[in-house]
Every structure is written in C-alpha cells, then in structure tokens.
N, C-alpha and C positions, 0 to 999 in steps of 0.2 A: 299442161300448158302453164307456163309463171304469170305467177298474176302481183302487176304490178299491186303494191302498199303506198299510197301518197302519203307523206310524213311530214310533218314541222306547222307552223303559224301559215295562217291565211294571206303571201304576198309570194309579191313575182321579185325574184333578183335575177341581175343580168351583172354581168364586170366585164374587164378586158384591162389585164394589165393591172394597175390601183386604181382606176375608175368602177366605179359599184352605184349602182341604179336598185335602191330599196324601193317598192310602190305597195297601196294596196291593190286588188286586183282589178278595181278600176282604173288604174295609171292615178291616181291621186298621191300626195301625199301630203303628208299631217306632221308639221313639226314637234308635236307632242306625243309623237312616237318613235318606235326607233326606223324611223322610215329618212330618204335622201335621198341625195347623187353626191357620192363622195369623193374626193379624192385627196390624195395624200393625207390621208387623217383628218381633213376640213368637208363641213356639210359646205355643196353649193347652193345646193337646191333644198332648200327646208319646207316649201309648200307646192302642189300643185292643179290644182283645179280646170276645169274644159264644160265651156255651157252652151246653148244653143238657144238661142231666143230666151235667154236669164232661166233655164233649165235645163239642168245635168243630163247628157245622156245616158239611154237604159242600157247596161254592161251583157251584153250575150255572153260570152267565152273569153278567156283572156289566158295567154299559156308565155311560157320562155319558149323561143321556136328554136336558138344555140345557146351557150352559157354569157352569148353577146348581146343577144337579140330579144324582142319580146312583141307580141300583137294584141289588141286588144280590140275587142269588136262590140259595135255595139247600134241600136236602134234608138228611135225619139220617142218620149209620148206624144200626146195631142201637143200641138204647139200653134203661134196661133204669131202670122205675119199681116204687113199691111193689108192684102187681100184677103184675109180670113184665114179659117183655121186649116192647120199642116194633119193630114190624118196620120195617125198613129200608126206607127211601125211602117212608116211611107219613106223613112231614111237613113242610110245603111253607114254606120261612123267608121272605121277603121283607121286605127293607132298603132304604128308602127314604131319601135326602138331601137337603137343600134348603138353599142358602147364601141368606141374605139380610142381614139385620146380624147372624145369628148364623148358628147351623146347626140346623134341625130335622131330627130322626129320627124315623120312623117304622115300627115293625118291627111284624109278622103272622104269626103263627103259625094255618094251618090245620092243622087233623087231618084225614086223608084214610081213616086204621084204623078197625078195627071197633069199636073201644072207647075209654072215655074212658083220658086220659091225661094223665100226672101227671109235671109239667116245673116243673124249678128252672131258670129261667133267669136268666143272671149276664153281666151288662156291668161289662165292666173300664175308666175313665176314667183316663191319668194324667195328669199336670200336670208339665213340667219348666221354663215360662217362659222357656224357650233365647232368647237375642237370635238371632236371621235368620241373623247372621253367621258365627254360632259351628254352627248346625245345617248349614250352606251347609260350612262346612270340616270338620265333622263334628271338631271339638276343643270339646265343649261343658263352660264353667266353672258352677259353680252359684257365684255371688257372693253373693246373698241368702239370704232363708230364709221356706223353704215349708211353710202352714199349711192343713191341710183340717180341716172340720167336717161331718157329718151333720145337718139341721134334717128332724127325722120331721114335724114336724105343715106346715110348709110344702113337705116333699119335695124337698128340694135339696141337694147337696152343692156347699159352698161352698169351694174352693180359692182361698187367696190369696198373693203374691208380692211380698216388699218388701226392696228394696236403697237406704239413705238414703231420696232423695224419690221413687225409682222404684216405683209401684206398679198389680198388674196383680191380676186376680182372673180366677176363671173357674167360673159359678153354671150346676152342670148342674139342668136342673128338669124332673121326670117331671111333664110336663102332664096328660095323660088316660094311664091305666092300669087295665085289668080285675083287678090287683090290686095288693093293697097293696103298696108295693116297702121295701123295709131298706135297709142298709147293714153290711156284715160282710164282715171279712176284706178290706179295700180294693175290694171290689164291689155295682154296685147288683145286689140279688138280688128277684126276684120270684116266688113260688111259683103255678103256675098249674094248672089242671085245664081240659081242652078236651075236649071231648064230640065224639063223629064227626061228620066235616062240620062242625064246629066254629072258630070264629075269635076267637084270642085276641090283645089288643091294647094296645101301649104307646107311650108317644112320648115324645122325650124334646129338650130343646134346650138347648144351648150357646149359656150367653150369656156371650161375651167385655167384662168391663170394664175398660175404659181411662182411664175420668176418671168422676168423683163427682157430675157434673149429668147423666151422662144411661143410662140403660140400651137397649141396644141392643133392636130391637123384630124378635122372626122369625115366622114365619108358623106357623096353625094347623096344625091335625092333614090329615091327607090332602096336601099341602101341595104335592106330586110331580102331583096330579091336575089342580093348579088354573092357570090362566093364568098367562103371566109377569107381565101387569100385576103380579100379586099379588105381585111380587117388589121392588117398589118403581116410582118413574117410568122412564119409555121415551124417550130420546129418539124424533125423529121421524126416520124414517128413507125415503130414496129409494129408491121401486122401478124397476126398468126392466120391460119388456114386450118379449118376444121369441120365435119359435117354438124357438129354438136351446135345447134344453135343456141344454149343456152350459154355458154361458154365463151361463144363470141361473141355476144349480145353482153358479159361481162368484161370481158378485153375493151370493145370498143367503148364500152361508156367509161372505163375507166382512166385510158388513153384521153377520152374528151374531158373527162372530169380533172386531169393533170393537165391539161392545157389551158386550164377555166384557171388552173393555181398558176399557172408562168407569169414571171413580174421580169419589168424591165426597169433599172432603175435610171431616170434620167439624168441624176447627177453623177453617174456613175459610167462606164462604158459602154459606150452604143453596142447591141448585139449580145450583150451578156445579160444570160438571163437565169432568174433566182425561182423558187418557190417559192411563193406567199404564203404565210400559216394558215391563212382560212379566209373564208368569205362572209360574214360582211367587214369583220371590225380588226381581223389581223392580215389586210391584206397590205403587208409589209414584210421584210426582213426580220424570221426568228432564227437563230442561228441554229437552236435543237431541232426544230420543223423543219428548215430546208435540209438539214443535213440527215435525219429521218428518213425525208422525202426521197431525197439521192440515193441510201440503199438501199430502198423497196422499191424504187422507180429507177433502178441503174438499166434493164434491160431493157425501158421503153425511152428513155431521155436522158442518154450521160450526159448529154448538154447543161441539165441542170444542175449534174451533179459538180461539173466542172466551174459554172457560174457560181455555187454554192461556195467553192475552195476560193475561186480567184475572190469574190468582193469579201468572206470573211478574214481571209489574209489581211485582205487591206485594212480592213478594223479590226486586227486583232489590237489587245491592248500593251501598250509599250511603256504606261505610271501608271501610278496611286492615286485613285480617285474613291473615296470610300463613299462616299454621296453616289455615286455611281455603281458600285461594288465592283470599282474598276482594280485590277491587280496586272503586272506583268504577264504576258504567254495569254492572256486568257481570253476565249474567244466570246463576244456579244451573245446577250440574247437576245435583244429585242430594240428597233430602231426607230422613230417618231419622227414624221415629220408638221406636226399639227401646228398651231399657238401654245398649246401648255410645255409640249416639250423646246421649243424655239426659244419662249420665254422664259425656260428655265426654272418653272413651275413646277414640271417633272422632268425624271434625269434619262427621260431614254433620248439621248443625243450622241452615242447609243449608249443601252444602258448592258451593264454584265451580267445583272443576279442571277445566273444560272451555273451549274457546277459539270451539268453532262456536255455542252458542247464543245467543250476542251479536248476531252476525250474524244469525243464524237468526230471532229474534225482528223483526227489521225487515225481514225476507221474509217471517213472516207475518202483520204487520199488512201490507200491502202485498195479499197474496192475498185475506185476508178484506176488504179493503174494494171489491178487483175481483170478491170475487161476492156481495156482500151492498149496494152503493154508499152504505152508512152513513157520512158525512162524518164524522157525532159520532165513530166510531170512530178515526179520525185528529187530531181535536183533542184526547180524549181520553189518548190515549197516544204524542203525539208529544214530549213532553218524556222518556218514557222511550226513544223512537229515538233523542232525540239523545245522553242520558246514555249509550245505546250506544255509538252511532258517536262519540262521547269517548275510552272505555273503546279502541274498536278501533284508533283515530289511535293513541293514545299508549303505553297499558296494554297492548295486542292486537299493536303493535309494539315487542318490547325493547329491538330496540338501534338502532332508529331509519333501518332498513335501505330500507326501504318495503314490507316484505314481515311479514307474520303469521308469529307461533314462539311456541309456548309453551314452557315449564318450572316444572316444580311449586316451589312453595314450601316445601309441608307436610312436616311428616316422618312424617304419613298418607295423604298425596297419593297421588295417580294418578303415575306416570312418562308417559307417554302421554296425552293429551288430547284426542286429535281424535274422530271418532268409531269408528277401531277402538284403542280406550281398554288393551287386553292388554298388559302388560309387554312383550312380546315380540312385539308388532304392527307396528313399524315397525323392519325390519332393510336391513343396509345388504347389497353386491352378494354378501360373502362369508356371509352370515347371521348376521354379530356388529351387537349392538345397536347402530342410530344414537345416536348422543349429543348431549344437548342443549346450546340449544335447537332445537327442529325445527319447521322452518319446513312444513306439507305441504302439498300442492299446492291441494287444496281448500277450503284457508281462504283462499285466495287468490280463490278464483270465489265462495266465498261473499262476501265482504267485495264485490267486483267488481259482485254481483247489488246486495247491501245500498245500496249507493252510487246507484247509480242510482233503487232503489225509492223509497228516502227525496228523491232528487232530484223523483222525478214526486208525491211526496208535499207537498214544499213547494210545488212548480208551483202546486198544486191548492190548495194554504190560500191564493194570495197571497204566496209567499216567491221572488220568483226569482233573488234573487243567491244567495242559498245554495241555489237550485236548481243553476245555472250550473256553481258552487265544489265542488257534490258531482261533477256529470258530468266535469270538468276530472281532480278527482283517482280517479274510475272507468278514465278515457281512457288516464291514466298508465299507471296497476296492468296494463290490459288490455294495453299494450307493452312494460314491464318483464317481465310473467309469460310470455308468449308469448316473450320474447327468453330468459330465463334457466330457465324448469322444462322447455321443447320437448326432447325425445330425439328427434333427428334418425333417428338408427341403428335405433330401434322403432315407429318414428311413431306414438308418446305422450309423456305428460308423465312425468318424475320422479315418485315415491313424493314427493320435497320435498328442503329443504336443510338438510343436519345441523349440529350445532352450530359446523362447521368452515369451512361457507357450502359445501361441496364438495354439488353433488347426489348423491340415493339414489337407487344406480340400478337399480332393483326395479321391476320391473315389475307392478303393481297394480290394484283394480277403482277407486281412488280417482280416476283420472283420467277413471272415467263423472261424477262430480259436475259435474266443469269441463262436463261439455255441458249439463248442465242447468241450471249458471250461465251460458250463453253468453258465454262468455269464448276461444271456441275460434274461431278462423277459420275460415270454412265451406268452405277448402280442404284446413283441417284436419283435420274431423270428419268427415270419411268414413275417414278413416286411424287415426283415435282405434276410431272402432265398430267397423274390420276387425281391430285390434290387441284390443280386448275380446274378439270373437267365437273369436279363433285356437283351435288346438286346448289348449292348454295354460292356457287360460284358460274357455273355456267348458266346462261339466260333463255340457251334456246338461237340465241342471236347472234353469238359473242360469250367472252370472258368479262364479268364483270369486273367492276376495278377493286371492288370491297366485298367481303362476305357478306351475304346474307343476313345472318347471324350475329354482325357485330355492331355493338348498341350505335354508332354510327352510323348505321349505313341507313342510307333514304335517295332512293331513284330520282329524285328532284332535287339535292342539293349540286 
C-alpha cells in the first residue's frame, strides 16, 4: 500500500487563478513571513488573527480540502463570559476558505455547553500591499500610503493603497452575519450569544481590487460545501480507466494538480487560459513554464497549450529594449504585475531574459497541431515562428558562432538564462561561476528540435525551399554539437561553452533535454541515460540537477 510522504514548511496554501491564500495552520497569518492572500503579485492580506473572549482559539486539524479550499477546526480553552466561566472544549470553531476571485470565509460557532454563551468575537484584517518581491526577500518597503475606512451601513472595511499611479484596494465585506459586526480597535468585532446546541454564524470575503472596471466576483455562504464548478469554469479534462489504483490515484492528482496551475488573465481574453509557473510566488505568465507545461500536459489540457501560443504571440517582442533584454521575434519570459514592476523599478512589464522560450514556442505549435490537426492553427501563428527563428539565427546567436549563448543586457537582468535561471546554476569544473556568454547545451537541441518542426511545418502549408533550408541548417547544428559539446571521458554532453568558447565541464541533468530533442545519436543515448542514472546523479527520487561529486553541488542551494 503507498504511503503518503507529507513534504515542504508547516502552512496550508489554497489559489484559484492568481489569487493565493499563504496561512499558518492556524488560518493566521504574520507579515514577517512569507505568509498572505496575494494576488497579481501584491499582498492583500498581510495579517490575520481570530479571538474569542480576547483568546485564540485551540487549532484541532487544519487541511486544504481542494487546491481552492481549506478548513480549519478548532476548540476553546476555559473562557470566561458575563455569567462565568465557558468550560473548556465546550465549543466547536470551524473555518472555512474558498479562493475564487476573492476569498470567502466562512466561520461557525457551535455551543456544545449547557448554557448559553456570550462571545466577543474579533477578527483581525491587515493590509500591508507588499509587492511579491519585497515579501519573497522578506525586505519589505512601504513606498505609498495606506488608508482604511469602516462603512457600518454597508459592512465593509475598505483599505486602500496608492503609490503615484499604482493603486490597489482590499474591501473586506461581512456578507451574512447572526450579528451586527463593528469596527474597533483595528478589528472586526461581533458580539454574539449562542444557546446549547446552538450555531452561530458569520462570513466574510475578501475582495482584492486591482482596476476600477471590475470587481472581483466570490462565492456564497457555505461555499466549502459546494461543487468546484461553483468556483469558476473547468477545463475539460482526460480520464483514463484502469484497475491499478495506484496509477490512477497519480492521473488524478496530477490532472488536479494542473488545474490548481490554470491562470486566467484578466487583462487579456476572457476564456483563455495560461499555466502559472508555480505556486505561491510565480503564479503568472513564464513563457518557458507554460510552454513546458503545454508539452507534457498536451494530452490532458491542449487548452492550455493553445492559451500558452495565443497570449505569447501577443507579447512576442517587436524592439530593442536592452533593460528588458527585449530583442525582435523573441518570446517573454516572465510578466509582473505588482508596484515594482508598474513602477518600473523592475523590467518585468514583460520582461525577455530567457533564450529557450523562443525556441520552445515553435515546439509547441508544432505539438498542438500534431494532436489537434487544426491547419488554421499554423497559418495562424506562423509569422510569429518565423519572427522566432529570426530572433534564434541572429539575436539567439551573438557572436555568429553557430551555436546559442545568452548574456543579459539589463542591470535587472537574470545572469543565467536557460532554464536553471539561479545565479549560481551554471558552474564551471572548479565550482567558480562560468562567465559569459554561455552557450548551454540545451539550447542547442532545442533550436535543433525547432528547425526541423518549423521545416515540416512549411512542408505542409506548400513552402518547401524554406522547408529544405530549415532541415540543411538543423543537419549542420546536429554535427557541430555532437562534434563540440560530446564528453568523451563521461559519455555526455558538456553543461555548455563559457564565454571563453572552453566547455563546462560539469556534469548535469541538462544533457537529458538533448534526448528529448533528438539530437543525440542513438549510439549515443544509451550512454547519456546510463551517465543520468549513475549513482551520484540519480536520488532515488528523480535526476538530480548537479553531480554529486561536484564542488558545487549542495541540496539546499
């Protein structure tokens, strides 16, 4: 029988969409961690606190019950009301969350004692509108200036946040309430009386606003009880059928797990939907993530992979933005919508520093038309393959080598560009950092894959001298890179070639890419998969990303 492994920090996250609910497993949270309710890159929620007679309730169990949702249960101590004292573990709390464009809460107050009982209960909201980035390094600056209001006859406490044009609000509203609630002392307070066997009840939802046309819409009261549908649309999703249950116990979580990453972007077209890079702090548009995402996930969600082509099209880049590491044909990597990028403090608005999703972008139109056979989809978006493969001839080679190397421009920039993007990801034999430009191994199989796709791509509209012209210079790249990245001595490829033209000679998980580009001779790749497998590379778990072995490598960096 599989036995589940609980893994990561002590806290419950929930999202839906760009909305992300950080807590600890009390439902608290603590601005001096990396705890909120975020959305589009801005904390709303920076504090959160829940008291009962000016004393915390005691936390039973607290779980995510969907990748939306979360409960939290919990008892009192001795507590002590106008009539005397409340006996301990006489009342039953339960906390209920629901992320959908907002967050609805739903909390419950049974009495289980023999008598009624008389409960100040006090929720604490704060608002510190941290940009993403500033919470993520835990150096948080307050640049603007932050205003709240109490509105009794509407019931809402209104926080708002304005730096120049940047501005951000966050309207807490006590929807359904068994009593009146206030406002006193920085807290919503509700004075209650519960009779034995009795249930007392409030709700309350966080509406994050981010622009002046539209308010975010969240779900009713009970909200935890209700189907997902209720949470917004579904993609369609593929099942399989099998007796193996362990099999489909990893289907389905996986399918939920790629539903938990679907982004909708709202300034962008309604229905069109992207993968988010991750949860908590990249759940936005990266172009190498979604597009990743789209060919490992084409048979459960071409939706996404189709949303991935349409909104990168639309930001592909069309100037010269070197603060950006913006170039012609070249596709983003990564898109901000916080205060620092707004304000131009940092350049993701969007920003490029990446060199694979150029390529990457004409591998997956290429996948989405081999499982979907939509022709439109390639006349559609074949003038942005070729502004690619522009970009990858010219811009994607700097100094005319025939071989891929980035190097940032920006003096916000990434150092590193490929896809393991860390300062300190690409180290040379002694563990001191390669220097640019760095050519890595795997931009070299992508571009190799890209070539060819876009070659059977023109085939197929009616183009076949520039089908020919693509294959000839695929043909090249495939003998130059097998002649110059091969490590004879490890039988794999180089990490890549530093900005000296000298190979890195590190030994890496990056040379599994080249197989999946088919760029490896197939007398090769059985040597490539036994050098992945060795001991100092395989975990047991996974392919590590680094040797074992090499003065670099440390499991925590």
């Amino acid at each position: 029988m599989p036995l589940a492994v609980p893994v990561g920090p002590s806290a419950v996250t929930i999202n839906r969409d760009d909305r992300v609910v950080v807590s600890q497993p009390d439902a608290s949270i603590r601005a001096d961690h990396d705890e909120g309710f975020f959305a589009r890159d801005t904390r709303f929620v920076s504090g959160y606190g829940l008291w009962l007679n000016g004393q915390r309730p005691v936390l039973l169990n607290s779980s995510p019950i969907a990748f939306f949702s979360a409960r939290f249960e919990f008892t009192n101590e001795a507590l002590l009301d106008t009539e005397g004292p409340i006996e301990r573990h006489s009342l039953s709390v339960r906390l209920d969350r629901t992320v959908s464009g907002g967050v609805h809460e739903d909390l419950d107050i049974v009495n289980y004692g023999r008598r009624t009982v008389y409960l100040t209960v006090e929720i604490a909201i704060e608002s510190d509108f941290a940009d993403i980035f500033d919470v993520k390094q835990r150096t948080l600056v307050r640049r603007g200036v932050v205003n709240s209001r109490w509105y009794r006859s509407r019931r809402e406490l209104r926080t708002s946040y304005a730096n120049r044009d940047f501005r951000r609000e966050l309207v807490v509203a006590i929807d359904r309430s068994d009593s009146v609630p206030q406002f006193a002392n920085g807290r919503l307070v509700f004075v209650a009386a519960v009779a034995p066997k009795g249930v007392w009840h409030t709700c309350l939802k966080w509406l994050p606003v981010t622009s002046s046309r539209r308010r975010p819409t969240v779900l009713p009261c009970n909200a935890l009880e209700r189907v997902p549908p209720a949470a917004g649309p579904r993609l369609p999703t593929i099942r399989i059928e099998t007796p193996n249950g362990v099999v489909r116990a990893a289907w389905d979580q996986a399918a939920s797990d790629m539903e938990a990453l679907r982004l909708e972007d709202p300034t962008f077209e309604r229905g069109v939907f992207i993968a988010a890079a991750g949860v908590p702090w990249f759940v936005t548009l990266f172009g190498r993530d979604s597009l990743v995402f789209a060919m490992q996930g084409i048979s459960g969600y071409p939706e996404l992979a189709a949303g991935a082509l349409r909104r990168l099209a639309a930001l592909q880049a069309t100037d010269d933005d070197p603060e950006r590491d913006m170039e012609p044909g070249k596709i983003p990597h990564e898109i901000r919508h916080g205060e620092l990028a707004q304000l131009g403090i940092l350049p993701f608005t969007p920003y490029y520093g990446t060199h694979d999703a150029t390529s990457l972008f004409v591998i997956v139109l290429s996948y989405l038309y081999q499982w979907t056979s939509d022709r439109s989809l390639l006349e559609r978006y074949l003038p942005n393959a070729e502004a690619a493969m522009d970009w990858i001839d010219h811009h994607g080679d700097r100094d005319r080598d025939g071989f891929q190397e980035y190097a940032t421009r920006s003096s916000h920039g990434y150092y590193n560009q490929g896809w393991k993007d860390a300062g300190d990801a690409v180290p040379e034999r002694d563990g001191s950092l390669a220097p640019l430009p760095i050519a890595l191994c795997e931009l070299q199989g992508y571009v190799y894959d890209a070539k060819l796709r876009l070659a059977d791509i023109h085939e197929l509209l009616g183009q076949p001298d520039r089908a020919r012209k693509l294959r000839r210079q695929a043909s090249r790249l495939y003998q130059r890179v097998n002649d110059r990245f091969w490590w004879e001595a490890e039988g794999t490829y180089y990490l890549g070639l530093n900005g000296h033209k000298q190979p890195i000679e590190t030994v890496a998980s990056n040379a599994g890419h080249l197989l999946a580009s088919g760029i490896v001779p197939p007398d090769r790749a059985g040597r490539v998969v036994a050098r992945l497998m060795a001991d100092d590379m395989w975990s047991g778990w996974g392919i590590r990303t680094l040797s074992t072995d090499h003065p670099a490598y440390n499991p925590f960096s």
